[in-house]
N, CA, C and O atoms as CSV, one atom per row, in Angstrom:
chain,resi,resn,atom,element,x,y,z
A,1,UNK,N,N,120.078,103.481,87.664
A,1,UNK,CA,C,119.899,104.481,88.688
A,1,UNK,C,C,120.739,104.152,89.923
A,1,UNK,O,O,121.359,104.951,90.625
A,2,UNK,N,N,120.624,102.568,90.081
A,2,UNK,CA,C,121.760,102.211,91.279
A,2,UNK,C,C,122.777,102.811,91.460
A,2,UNK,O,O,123.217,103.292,92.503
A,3,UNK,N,N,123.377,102.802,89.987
A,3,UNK,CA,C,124.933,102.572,89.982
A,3,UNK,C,C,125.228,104.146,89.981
A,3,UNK,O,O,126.260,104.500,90.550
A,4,UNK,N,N,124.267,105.299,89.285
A,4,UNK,CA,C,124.691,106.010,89.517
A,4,UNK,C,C,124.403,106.825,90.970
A,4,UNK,O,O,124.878,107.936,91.209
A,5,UNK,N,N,123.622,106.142,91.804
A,5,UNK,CA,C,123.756,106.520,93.266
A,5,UNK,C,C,124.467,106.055,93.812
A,5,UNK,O,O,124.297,106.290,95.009
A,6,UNK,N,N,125.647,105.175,93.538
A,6,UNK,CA,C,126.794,104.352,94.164
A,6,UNK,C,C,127.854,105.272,93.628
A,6,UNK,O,O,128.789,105.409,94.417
A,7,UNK,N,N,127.996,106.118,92.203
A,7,UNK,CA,C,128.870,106.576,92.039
A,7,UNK,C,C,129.058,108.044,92.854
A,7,UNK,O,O,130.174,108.531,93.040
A,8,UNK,N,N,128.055,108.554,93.223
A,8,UNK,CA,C,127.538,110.311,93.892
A,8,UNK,C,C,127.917,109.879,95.792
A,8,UNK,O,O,128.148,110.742,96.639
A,9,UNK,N,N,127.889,108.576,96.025
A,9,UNK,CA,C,128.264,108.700,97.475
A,9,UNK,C,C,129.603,108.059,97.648
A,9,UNK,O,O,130.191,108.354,98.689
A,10,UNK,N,N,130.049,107.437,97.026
A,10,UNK,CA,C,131.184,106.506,96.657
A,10,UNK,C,C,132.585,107.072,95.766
A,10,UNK,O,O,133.708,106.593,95.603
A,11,UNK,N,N,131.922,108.318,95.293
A,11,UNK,CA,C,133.259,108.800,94.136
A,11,UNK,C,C,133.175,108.000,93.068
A,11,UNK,O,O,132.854,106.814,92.997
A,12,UNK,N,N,133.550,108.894,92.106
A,12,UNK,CA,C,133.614,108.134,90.694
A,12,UNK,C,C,134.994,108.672,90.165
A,12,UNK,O,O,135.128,109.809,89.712
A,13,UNK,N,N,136.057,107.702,90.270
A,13,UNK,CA,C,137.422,108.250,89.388
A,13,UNK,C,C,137.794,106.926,88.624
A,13,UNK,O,O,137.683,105.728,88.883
A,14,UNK,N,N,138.368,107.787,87.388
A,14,UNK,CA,C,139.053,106.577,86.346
A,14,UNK,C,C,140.385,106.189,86.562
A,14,UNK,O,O,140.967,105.411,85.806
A,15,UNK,N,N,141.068,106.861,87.891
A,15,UNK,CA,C,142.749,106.173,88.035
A,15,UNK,C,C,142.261,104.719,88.858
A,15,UNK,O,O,141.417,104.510,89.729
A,16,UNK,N,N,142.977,104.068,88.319
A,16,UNK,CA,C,142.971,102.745,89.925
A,16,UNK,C,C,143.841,102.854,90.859
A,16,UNK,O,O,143.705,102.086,91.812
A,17,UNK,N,N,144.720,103.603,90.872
A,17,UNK,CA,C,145.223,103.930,91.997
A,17,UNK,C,C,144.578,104.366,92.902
A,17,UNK,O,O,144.833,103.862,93.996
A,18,UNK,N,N,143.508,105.441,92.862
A,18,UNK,CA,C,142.513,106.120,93.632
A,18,UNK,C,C,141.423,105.468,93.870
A,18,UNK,O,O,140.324,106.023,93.870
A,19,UNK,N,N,141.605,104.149,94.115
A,19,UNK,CA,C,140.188,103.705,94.312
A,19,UNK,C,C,139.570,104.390,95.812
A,19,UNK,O,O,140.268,104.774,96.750
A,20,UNK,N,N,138.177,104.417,95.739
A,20,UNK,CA,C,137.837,104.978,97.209
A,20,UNK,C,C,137.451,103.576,97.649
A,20,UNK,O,O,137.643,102.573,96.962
A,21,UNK,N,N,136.767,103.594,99.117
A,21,UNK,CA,C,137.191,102.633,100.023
A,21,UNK,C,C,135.567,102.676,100.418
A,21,UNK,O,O,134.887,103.700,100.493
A,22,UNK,N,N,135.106,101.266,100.656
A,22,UNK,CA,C,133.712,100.997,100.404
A,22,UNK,C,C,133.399,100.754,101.927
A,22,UNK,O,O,133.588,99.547,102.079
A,23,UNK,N,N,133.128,101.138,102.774
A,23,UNK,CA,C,132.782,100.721,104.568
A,23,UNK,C,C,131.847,99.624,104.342
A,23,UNK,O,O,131.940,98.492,104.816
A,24,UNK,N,N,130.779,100.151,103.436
A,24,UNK,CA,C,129.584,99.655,103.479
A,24,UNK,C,C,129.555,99.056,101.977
A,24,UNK,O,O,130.136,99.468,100.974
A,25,UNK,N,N,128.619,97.859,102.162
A,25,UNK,CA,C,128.286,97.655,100.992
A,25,UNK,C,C,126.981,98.206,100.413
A,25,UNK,O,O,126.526,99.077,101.155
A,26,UNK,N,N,126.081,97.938,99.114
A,26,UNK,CA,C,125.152,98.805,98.290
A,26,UNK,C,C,123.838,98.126,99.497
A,26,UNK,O,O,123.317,98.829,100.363
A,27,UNK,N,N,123.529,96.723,99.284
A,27,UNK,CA,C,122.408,96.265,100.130
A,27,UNK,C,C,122.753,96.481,101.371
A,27,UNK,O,O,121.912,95.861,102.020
A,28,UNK,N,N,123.883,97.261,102.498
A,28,UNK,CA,C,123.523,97.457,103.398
A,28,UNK,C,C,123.219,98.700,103.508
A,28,UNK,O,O,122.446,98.856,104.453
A,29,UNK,N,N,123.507,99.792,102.902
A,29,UNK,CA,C,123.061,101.229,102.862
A,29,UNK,C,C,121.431,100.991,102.146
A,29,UNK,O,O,120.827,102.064,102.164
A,30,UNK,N,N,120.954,100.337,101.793
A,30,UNK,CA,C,119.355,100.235,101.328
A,30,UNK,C,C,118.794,99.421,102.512
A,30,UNK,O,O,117.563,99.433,102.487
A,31,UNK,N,N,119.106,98.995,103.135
A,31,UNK,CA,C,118.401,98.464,104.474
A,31,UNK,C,C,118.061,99.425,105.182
A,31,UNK,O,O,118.883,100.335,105.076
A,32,UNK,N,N,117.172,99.678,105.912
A,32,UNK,CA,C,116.059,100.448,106.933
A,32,UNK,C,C,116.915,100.901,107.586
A,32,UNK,O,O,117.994,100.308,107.602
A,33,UNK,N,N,116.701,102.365,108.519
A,33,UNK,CA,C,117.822,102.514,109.254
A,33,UNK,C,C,117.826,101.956,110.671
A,33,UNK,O,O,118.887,102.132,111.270
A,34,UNK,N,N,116.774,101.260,111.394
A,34,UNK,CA,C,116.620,100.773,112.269
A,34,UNK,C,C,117.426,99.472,112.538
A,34,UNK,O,O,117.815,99.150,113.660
A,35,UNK,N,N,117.688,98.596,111.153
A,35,UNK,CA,C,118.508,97.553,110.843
A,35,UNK,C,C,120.275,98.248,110.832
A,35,UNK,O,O,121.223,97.612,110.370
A,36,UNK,N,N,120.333,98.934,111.131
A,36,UNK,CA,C,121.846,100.154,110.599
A,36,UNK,C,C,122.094,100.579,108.979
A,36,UNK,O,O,123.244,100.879,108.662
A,37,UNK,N,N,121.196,100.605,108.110
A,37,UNK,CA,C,121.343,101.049,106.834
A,37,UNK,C,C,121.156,102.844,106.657
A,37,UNK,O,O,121.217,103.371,107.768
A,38,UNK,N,N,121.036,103.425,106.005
A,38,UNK,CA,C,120.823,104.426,105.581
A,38,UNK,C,C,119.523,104.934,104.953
A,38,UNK,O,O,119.365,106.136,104.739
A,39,UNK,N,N,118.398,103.826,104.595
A,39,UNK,CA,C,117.466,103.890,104.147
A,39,UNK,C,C,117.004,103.663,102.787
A,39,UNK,O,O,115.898,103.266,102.421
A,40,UNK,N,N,118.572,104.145,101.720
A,40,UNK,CA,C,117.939,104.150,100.503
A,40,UNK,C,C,116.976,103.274,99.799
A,40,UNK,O,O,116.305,102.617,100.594
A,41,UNK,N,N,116.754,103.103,98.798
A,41,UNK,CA,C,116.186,102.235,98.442
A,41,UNK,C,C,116.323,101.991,96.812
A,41,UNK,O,O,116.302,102.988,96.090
A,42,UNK,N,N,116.428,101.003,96.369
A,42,UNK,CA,C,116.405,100.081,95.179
A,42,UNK,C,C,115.673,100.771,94.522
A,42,UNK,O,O,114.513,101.031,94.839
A,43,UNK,N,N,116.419,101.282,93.211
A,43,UNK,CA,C,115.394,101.737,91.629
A,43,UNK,C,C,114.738,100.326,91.508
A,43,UNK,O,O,113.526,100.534,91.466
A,44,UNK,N,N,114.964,99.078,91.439
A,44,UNK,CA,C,114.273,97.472,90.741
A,44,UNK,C,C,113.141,97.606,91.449
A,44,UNK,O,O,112.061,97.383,90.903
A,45,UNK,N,N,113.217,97.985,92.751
A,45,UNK,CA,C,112.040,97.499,93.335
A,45,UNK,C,C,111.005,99.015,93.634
A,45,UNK,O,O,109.908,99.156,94.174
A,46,UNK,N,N,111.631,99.647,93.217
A,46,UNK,CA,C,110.719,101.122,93.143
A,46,UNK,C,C,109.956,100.811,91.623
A,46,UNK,O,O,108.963,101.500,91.393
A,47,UNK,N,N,110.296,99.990,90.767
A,47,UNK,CA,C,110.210,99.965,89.404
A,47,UNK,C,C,109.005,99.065,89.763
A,47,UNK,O,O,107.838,99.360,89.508
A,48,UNK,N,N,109.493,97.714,90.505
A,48,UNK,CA,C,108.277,97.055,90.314
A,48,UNK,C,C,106.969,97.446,91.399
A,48,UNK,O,O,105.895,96.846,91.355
A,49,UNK,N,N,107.169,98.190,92.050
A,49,UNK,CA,C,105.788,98.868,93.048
A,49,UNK,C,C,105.290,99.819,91.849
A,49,UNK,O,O,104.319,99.387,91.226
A,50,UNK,N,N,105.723,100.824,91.517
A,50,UNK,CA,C,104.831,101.185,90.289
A,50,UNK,C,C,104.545,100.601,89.107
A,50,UNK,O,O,104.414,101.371,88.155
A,51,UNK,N,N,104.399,99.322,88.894
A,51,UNK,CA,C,104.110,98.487,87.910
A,51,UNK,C,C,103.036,97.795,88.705
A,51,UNK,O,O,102.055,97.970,87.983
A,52,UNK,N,N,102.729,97.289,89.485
A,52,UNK,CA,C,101.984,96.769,90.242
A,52,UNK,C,C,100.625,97.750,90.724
A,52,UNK,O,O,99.489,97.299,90.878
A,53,UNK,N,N,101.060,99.320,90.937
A,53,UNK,CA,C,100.608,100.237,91.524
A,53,UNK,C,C,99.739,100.504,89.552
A,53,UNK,O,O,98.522,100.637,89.419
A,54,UNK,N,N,100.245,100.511,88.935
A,54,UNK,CA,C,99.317,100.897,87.260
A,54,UNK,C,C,98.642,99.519,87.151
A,54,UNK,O,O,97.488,99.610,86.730
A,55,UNK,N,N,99.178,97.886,87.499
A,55,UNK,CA,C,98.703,96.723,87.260
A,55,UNK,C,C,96.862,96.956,88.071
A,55,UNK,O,O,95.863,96.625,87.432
A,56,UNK,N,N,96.771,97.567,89.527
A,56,UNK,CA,C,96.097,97.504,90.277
A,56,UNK,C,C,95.087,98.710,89.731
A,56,UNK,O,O,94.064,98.823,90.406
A,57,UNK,N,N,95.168,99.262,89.057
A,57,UNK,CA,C,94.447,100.583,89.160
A,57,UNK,C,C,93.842,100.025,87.384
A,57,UNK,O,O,92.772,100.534,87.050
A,58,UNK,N,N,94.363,99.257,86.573
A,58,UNK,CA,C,93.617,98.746,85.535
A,58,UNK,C,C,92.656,97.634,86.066
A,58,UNK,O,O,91.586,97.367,85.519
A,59,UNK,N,N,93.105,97.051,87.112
A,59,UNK,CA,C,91.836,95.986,87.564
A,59,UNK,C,C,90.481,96.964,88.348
A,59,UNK,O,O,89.294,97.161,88.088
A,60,UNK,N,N,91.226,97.303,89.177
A,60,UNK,CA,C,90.038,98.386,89.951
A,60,UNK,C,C,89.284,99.219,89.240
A,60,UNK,O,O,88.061,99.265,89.373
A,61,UNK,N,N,90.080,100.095,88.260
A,61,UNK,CA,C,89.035,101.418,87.719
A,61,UNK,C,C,89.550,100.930,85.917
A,61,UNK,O,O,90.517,101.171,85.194
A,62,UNK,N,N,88.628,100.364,85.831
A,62,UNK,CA,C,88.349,99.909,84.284
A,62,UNK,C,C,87.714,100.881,83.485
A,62,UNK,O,O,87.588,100.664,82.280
A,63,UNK,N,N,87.217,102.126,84.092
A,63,UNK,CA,C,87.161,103.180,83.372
A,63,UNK,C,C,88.298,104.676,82.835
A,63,UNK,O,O,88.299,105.611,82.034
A,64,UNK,N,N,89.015,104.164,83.743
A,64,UNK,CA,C,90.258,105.381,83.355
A,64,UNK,C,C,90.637,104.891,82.068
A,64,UNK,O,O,90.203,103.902,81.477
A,65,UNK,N,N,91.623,105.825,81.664
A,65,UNK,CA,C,91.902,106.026,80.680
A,65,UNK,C,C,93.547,104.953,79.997
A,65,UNK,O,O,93.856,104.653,78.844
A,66,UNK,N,N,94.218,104.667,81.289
A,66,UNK,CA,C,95.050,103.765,81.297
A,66,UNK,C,C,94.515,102.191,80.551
A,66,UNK,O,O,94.895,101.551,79.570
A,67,UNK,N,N,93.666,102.036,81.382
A,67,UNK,CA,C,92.778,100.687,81.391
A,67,UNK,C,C,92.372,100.357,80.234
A,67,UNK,O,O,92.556,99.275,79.677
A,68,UNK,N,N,91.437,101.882,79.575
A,68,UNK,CA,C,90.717,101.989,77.981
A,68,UNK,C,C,91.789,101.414,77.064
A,68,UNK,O,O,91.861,100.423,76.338
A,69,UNK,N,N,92.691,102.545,77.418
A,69,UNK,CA,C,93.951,102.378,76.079
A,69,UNK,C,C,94.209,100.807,75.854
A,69,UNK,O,O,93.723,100.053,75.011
A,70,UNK,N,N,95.237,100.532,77.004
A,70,UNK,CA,C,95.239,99.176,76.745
A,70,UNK,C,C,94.146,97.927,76.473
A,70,UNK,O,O,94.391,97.174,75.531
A,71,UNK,N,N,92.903,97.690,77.314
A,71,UNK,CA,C,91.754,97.026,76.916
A,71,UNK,C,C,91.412,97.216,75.350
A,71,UNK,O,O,90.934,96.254,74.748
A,72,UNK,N,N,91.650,98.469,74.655
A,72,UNK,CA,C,91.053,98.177,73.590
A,72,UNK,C,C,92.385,97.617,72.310
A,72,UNK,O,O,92.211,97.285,71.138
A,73,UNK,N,N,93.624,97.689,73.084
A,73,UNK,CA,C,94.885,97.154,72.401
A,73,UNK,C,C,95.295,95.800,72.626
A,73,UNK,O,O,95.716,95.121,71.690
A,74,UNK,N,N,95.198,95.306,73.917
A,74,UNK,CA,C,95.543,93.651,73.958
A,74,UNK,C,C,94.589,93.067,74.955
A,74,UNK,O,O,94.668,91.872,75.238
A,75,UNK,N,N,93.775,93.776,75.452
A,75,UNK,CA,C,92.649,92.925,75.767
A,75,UNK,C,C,91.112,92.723,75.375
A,75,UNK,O,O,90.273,92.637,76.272
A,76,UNK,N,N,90.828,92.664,74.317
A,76,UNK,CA,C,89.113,93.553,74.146
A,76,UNK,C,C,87.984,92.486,74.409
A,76,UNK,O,O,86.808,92.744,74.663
A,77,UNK,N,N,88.606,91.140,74.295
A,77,UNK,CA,C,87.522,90.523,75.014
A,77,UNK,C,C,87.369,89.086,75.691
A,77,UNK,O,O,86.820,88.000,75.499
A,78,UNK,N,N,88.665,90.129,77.125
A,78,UNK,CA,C,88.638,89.106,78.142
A,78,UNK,C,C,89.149,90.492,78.961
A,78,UNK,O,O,88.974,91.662,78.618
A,79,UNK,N,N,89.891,89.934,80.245
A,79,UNK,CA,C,89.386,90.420,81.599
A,79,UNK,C,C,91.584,91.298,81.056
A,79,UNK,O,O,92.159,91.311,79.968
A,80,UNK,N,N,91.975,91.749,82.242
A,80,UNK,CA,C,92.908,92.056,82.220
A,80,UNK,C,C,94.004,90.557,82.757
A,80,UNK,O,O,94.692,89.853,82.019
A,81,UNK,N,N,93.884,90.486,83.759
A,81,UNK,CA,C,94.022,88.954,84.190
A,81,UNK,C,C,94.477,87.989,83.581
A,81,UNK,O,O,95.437,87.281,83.886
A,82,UNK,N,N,93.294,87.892,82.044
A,82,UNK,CA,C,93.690,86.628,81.498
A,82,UNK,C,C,94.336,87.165,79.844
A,82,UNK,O,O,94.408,86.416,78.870
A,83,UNK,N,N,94.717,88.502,79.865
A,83,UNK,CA,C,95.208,88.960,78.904
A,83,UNK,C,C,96.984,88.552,78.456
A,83,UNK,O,O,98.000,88.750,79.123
A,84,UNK,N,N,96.804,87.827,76.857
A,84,UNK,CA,C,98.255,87.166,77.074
A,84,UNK,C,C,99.205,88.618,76.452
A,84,UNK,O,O,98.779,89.773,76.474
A,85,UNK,N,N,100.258,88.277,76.040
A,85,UNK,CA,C,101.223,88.915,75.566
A,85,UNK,C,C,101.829,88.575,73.750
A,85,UNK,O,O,102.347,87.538,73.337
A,86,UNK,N,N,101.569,89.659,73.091
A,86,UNK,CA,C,101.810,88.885,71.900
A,86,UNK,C,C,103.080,89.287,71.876
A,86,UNK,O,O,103.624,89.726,72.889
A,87,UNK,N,N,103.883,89.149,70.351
A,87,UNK,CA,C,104.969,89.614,70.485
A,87,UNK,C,C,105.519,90.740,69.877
A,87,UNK,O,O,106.648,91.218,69.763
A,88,UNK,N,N,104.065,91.104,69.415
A,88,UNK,CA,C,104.732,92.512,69.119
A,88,UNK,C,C,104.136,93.796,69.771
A,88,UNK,O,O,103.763,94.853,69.261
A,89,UNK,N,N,104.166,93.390,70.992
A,89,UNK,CA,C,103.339,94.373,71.877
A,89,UNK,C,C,104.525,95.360,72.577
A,89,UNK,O,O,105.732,95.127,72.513
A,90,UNK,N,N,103.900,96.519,73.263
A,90,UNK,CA,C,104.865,97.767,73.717
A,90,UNK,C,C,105.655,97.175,74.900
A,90,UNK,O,O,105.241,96.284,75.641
A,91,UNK,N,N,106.555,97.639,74.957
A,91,UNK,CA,C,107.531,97.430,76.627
A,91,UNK,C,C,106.404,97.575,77.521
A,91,UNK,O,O,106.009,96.559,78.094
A,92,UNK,N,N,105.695,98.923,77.778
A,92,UNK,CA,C,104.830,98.968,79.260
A,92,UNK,C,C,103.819,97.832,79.137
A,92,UNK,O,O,103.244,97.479,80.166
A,93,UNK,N,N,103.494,97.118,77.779
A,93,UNK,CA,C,102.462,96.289,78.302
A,93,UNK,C,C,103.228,94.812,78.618
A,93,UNK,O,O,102.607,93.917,79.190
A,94,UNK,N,N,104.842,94.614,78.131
A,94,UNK,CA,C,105.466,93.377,78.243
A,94,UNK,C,C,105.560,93.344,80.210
A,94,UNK,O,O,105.169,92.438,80.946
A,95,UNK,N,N,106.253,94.753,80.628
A,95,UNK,CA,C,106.341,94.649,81.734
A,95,UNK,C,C,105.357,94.823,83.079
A,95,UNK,O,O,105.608,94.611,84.265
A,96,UNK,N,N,103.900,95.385,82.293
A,96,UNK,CA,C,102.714,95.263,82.945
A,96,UNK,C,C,101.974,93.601,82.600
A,96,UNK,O,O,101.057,93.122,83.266
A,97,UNK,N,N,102.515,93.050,81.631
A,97,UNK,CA,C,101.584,91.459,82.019
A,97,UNK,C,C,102.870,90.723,82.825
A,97,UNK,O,O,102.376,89.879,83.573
A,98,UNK,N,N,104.395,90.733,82.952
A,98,UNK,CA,C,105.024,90.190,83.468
A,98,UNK,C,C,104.521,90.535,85.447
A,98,UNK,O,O,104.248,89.635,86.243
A,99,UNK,N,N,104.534,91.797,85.719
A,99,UNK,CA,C,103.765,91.934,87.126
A,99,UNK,C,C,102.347,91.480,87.510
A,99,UNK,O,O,101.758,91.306,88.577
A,100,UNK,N,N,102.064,91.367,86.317
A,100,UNK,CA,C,100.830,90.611,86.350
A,100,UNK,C,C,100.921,89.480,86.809
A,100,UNK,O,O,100.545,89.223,87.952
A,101,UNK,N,N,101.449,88.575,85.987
A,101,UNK,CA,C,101.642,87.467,86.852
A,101,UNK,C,C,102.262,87.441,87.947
A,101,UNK,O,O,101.776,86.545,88.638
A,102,UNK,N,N,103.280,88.083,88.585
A,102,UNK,CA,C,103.386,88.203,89.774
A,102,UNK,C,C,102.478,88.320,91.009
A,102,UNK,O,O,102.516,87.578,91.989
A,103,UNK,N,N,101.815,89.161,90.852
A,103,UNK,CA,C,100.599,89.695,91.856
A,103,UNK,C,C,99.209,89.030,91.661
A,103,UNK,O,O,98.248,89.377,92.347
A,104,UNK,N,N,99.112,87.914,90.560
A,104,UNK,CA,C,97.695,87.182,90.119
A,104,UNK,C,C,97.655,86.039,91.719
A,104,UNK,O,O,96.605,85.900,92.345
A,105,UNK,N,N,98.548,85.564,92.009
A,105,UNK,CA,C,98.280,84.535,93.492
A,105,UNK,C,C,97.843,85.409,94.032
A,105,UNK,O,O,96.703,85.088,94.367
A,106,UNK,N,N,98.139,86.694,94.442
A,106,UNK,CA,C,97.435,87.767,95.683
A,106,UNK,C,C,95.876,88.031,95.267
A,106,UNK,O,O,95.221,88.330,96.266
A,107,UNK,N,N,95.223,88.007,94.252
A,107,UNK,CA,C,94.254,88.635,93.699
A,107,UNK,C,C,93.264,87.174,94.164
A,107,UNK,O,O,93.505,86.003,93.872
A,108,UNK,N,N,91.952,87.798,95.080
A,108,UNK,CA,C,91.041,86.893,95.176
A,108,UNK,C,C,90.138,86.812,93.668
A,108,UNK,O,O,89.214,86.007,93.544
């Protein structure tokens, strides 16, 4: 998603002669605009706030339907927390126990 928001403000041509001319670099146009950036912001880290944002809402509401699905697929009898990763489990649950551990020091 970066790259193709680097190509829509930046130009995208296949001569090298035409290269366009970069003022700015990518992390300073994603800096705040108060810092002098432009504001944008990072697909990686938009990626991992909603991974964290589904991580949080399976600990909190253990009754939705998110929570069910998975609890009754790789966790059925332990907590979410201490749920490991096998290896033949789906992408959303590889990259929902990897944020997991991320955000487990924050969790009293």
């Amino acid at each position: 998603m970066d790259s193709h928001s680097c190509k829509f403000w930046w130009g995208k041509t296949l001569d090298p002669k035409d290269r366009k001319l970069h003022l700015l670099g990518w992390d300073i146009l994603c800096s705040p605009k108060p810092e002098g950036g432009l504001g944008f912001r990072k697909s990686e880290l938009i990626n991992l706030a909603m991974l964290a944002i589904n991580a949080w809402r399976i600990i909190e509401n253990p009754d939705c339907l998110l929570s069910i699905t998975f609890k009754a697929r790789y966790f059925p009898r332990t907590g979410f927390l201490n749920a490991k990763c096998p290896a033949n489990c789906s992408w959303t649950w590889k990259r929902l126990h990897a944020i997991k551990e991320l955000i487990k020091p924050f969790i009293t």
